[in-house]
C-alpha positions in Angstrom: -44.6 -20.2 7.7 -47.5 -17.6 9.2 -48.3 -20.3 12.1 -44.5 -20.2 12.8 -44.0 -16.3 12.6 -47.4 -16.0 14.7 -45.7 -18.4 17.1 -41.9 -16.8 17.4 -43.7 -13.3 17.9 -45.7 -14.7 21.0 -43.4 -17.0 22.6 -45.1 -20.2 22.3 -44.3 -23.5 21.0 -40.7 -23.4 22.5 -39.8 -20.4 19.8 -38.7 -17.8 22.2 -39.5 -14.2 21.3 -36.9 -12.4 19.5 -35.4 -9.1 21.0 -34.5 -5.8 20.1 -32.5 -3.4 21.6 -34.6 -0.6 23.1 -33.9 2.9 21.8 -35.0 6.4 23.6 -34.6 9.5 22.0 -32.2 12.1 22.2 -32.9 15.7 23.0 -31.0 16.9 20.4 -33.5 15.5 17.7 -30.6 13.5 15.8 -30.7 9.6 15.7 -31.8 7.6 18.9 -29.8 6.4 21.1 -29.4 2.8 23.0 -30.8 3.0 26.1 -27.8 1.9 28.6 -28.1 -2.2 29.3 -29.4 -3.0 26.4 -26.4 -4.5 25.1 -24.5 -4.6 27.6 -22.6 -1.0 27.2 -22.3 1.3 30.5 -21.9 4.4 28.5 -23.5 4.2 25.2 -23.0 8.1 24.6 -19.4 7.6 25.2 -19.3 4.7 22.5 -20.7 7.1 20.2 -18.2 10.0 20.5 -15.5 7.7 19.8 -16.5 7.4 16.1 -17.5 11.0 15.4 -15.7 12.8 12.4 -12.2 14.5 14.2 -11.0 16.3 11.3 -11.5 19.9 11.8 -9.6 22.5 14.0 -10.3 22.7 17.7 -11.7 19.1 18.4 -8.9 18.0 20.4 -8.6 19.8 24.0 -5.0 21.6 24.2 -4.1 20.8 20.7 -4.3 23.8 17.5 -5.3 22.3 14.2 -5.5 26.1 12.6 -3.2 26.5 9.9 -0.5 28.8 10.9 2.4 29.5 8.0 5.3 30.5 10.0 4.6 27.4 12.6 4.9 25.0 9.5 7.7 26.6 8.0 9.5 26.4 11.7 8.1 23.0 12.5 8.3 20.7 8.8 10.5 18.2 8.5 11.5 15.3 6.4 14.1 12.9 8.1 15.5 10.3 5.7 15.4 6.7 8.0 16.6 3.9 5.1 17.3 4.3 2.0 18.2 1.8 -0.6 17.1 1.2 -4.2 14.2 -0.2 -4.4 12.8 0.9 -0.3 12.5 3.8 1.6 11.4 4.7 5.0 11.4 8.3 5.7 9.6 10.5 8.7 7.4 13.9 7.7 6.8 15.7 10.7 4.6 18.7 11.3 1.9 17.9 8.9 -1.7 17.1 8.8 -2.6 13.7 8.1 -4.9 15.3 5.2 -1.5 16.3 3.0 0.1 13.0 4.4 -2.4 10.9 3.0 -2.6 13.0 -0.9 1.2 11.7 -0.6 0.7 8.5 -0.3 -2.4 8.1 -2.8 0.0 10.1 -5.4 2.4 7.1 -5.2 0.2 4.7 -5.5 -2.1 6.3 -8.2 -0.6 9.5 -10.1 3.4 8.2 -10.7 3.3 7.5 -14.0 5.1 4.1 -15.3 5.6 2.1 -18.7 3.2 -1.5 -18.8 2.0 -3.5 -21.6 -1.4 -2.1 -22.7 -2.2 -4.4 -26.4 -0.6 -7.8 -27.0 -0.4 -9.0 -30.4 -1.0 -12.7 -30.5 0.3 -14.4 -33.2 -0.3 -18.0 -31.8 -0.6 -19.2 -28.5 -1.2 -23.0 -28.1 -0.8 -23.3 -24.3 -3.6 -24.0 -21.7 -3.7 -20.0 -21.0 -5.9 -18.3 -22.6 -5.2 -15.3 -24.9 -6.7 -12.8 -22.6 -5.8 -14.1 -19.4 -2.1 -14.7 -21.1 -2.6 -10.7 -21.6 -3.8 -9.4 -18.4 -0.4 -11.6 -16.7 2.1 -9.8 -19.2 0.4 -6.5 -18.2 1.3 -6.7 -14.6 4.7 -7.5 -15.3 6.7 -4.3 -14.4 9.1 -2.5 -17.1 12.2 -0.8 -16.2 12.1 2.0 -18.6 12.5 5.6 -17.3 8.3 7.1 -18.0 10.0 10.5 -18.2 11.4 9.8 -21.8 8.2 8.7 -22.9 5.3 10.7 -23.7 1.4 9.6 -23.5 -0.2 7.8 -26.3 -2.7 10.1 -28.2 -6.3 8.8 -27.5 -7.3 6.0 -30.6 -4.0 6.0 -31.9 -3.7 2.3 -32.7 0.0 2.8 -33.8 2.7 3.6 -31.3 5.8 5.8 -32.1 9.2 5.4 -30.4 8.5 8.6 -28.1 5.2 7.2 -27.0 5.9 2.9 -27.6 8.0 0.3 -26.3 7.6 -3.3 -28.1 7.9 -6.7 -26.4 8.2 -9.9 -28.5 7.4 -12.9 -26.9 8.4 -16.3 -28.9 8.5 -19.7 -27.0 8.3 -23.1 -28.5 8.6 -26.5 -26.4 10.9 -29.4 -27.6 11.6 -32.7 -26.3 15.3 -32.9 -24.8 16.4 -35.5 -27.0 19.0 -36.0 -23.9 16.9 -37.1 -21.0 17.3 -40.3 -19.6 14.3 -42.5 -20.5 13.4 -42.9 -16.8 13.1 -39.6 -15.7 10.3 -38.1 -15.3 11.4 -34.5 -14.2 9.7 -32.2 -16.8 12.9 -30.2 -16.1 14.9 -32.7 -17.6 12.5 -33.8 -20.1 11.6 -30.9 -22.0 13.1 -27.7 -23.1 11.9 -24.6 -22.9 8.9 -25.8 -21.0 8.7 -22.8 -19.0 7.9 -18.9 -20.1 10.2 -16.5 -18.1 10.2 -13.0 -18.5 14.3 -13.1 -19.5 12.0 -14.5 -22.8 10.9 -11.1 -23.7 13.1 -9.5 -25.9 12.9 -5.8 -26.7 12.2 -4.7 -30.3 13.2 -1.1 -30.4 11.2 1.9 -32.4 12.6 4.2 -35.3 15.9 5.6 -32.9 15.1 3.9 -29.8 18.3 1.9 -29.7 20.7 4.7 -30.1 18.8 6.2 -27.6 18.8 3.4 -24.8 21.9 1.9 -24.4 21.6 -2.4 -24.7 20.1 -3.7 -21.5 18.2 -0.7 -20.1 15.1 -1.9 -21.6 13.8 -4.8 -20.2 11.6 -6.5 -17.3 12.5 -5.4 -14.2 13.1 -9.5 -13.2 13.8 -11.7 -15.6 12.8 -15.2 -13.5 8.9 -14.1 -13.1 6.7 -17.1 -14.4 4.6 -16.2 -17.1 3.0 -19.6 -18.9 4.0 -23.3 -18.8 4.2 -25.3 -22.1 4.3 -28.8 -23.1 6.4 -29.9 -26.6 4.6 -28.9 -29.3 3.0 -25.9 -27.7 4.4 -22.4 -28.5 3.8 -18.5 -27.7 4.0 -16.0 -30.3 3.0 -12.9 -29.3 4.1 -9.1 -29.4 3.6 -6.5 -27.2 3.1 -2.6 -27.0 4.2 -0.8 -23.7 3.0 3.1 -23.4 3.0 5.2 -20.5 -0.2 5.7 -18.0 -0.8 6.1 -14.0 -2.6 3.2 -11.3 -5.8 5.6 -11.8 -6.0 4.0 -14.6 -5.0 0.9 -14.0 -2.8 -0.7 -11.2 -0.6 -2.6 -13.5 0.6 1.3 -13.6 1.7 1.8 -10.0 5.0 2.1 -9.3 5.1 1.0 -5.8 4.6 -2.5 -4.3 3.5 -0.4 -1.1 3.1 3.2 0.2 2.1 3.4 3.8 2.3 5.5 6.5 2.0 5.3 10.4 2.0 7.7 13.2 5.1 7.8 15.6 4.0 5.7 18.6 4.3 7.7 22.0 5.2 5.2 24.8 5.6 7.0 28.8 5.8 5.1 32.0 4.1 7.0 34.4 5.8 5.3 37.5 8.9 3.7 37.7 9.1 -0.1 36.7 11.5 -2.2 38.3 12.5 -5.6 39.0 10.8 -8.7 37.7 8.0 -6.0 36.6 10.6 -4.4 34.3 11.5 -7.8 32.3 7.9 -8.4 32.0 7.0 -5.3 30.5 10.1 -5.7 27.9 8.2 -9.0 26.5 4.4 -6.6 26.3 6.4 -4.9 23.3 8.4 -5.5 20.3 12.1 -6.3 20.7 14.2 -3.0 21.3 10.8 -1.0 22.4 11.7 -0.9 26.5 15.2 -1.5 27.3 16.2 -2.8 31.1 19.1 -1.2 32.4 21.1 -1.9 35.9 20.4 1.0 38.3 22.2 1.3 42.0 21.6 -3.0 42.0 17.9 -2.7 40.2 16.6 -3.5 36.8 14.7 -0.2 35.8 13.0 0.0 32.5 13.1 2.9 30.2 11.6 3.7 26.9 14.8 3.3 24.0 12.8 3.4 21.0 9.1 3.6 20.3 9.2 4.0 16.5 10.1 0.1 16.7 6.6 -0.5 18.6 4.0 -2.1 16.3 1.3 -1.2 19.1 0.0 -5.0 19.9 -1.4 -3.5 23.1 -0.3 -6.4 24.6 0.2 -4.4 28.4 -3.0 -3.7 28.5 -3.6 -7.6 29.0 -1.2 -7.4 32.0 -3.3 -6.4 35.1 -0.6 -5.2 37.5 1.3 -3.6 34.2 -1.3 -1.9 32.5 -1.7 1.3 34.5 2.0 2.1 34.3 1.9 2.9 30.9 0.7 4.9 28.6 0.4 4.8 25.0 -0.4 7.1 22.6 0.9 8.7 18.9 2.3 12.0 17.7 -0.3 13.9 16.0 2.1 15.4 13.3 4.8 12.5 13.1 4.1 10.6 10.0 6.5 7.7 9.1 6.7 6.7 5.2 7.2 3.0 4.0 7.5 3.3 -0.1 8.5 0.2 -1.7 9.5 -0.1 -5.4 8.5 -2.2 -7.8 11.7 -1.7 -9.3 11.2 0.2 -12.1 12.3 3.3 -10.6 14.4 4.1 -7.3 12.0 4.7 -4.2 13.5 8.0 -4.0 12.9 9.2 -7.1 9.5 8.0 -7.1 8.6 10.0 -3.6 10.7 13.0 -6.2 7.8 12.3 -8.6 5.0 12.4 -6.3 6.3 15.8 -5.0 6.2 16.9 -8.5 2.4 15.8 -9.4 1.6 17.3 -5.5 3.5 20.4 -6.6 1.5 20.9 -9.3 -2.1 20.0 -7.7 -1.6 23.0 -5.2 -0.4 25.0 -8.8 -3.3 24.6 -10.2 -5.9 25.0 -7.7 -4.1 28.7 -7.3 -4.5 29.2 -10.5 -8.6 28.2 -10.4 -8.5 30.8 -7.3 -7.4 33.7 -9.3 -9.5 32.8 -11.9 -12.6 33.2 -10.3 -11.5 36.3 -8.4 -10.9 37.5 -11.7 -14.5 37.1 -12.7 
């Protein structure tokens, strides 16, 4: 091993050396710098300010990141794109991407829902085992409204019905004495040989029925797979729901997915036209550059960049890729939130207001307690 490394470090025996990238150092007495060539890079420098931190006022040229009051109150926006019950999509404009982002942790972390938190297994003969079984009946969401419920006390082994909901889970498989003797579809075969969720069936606490009406209380899908069973097997089991938030746990989060991207800024800096025009309609996604007829020319135009997905695809295109430029709106955020069902994407967003709402109350409240002392 030391003949080899002896060998590799002076180039003989066919082991060629092995290089490193030669560093000088910079003036300014922070880290060194690659010298330019040494890997290739014209403008190491430049590389290097393209990672720097950008997140405090006055980095970019021409643009104010100072927080002004009356320019927010002016500028804000919120623009509702789609709305349906379990999705929204939604634009927030004239923000900093610092507030955008505490919005869209919020949703996915501070929401508070209802999940199964202790399972109670009675028996359980299937090939899952108990704690696995456990872990796949927590992340099965609960449509219950976590605003009727109240957290569970810290070692309090016992639910109540303000604090509880209880699951009970009993599954045995049978032989269909039906079945033709030549099949061999398990479907046919056996019954009960698969564990839905429509399985679970809600026990309610002290007044909990005449407070939830028949029906409101229950998985949010009733065809999610939990176990499969052959005859003989069988699932007993009973579970306790409480309240809590995906900082906890993630089986808590009320969305599938919270996301946000910047409004893409598409301009043409010369005119397109002709063949050029229908080439640079297939460099983005459909709906992005529309070709329209103009005195006997097909001219492209800009219809919609929010539909852009920024492939960068032009800038493949020699002849195309110096017509256009591409950029995004600073302060245009556009919102994906996607349910999980348990609650309507807008009133979750309404929620995550609420928790953001109360942050910013609380931190003025810390403020005028230490100007106090």
């Amino acid at each position: 091993m030391r003949t080899a490394a002896r060998a590799r470090a002076r180039g003989v025996g066919g082991v060629p050396p092995r290089r490193t990238s030669p560093r000088a150092p910079r003036q300014d007495g922070g880290p060194a710098a690659e010298v330019p060539g040494a890997t290739g890079r014209k403008n190491p420098e430049a590389f290097l300010g393209q990672v720097h931190t950008t997140d405090f006022p006055g980095n970019y040229s021409g643009y104010d990141d100072a927080w002004d009051q009356d320019r927010f109150e002016k500028n804000f926006r919120v623009d509702v794109v789609h709305l349906d019950e379990n999705s929204l999509e939604f634009d927030m404009v004239g923000i900093d991407a610092a507030i955008a982002n505490a919005f869209r942790r919020i949703l996915l972390a501070e929401v508070p829902t209802m999940a199964v938190e202790k399972v109670l297994v009675y028996n359980n003969t299937s090939i899952v085992q108990d704690e696995i079984l456990a872990h796949r009946l927590g992340l099965i969401p609960i449509h219950a409204d976590p605003r009727l419920f109240e957290y569970r006390n810290q070692g309090d082994e016992e639910g109540t019905e303000i604090d509880t909901l209880q699951f009970r889970l009993q599954v045995r498989c049978t032989r269909n004495p039906h079945a033709a003797k030549d099949s061999s579809d398990p479907n046919e075969l056996y019954v009960n040989h698969k564990v839905y969720t429509r399985h679970m069936t809600w026990v309610p606490l002290g007044n909990q029925a005449d407070l939830f009406p028949e029906g409101t209380i229950r998985p949010v899908h009733d065809d999610i797979l939990i176990a499969q069973l052959r005859p003989g097997q069988e699932i007993d089991l009973l579970m306790h729901c409480v309240k809590g938030i995906g900082k906890d746990h993630a089986k808590f989060s009320p969305v599938a997915t919270a996301s946000y991207r910047l409004l893409p800024d598409i301009t043409l800096l010369e005119p397109v036209e002709g063949e050029a025009a229908e080439e640079l309609s297939r460099c983005f996604s459909p709906g992005v550059i529309e070709v329209q007829e103009a005195q006997g020319k097909k001219v492209a135009r800009v219809a919609n960049p929010r539909l852009d997905t920024f492939s960068r695809e032009v800038f493949r295109n020699e002849k195309l890729k110096k017509l256009v430029r591409l950029a995004r709106v600073r302060d245009h955020y556009i919102f994906s939130v996607e349910s999980t069902g348990v609650l309507p994407a807008a009133v979750l967003v309404s929620e995550a207001i609420k928790v953001l709402m109360g942050k910013c109350r609380r931190f003025l409240d810390e403020l005028d307690a230490v100007q106090m002392d």
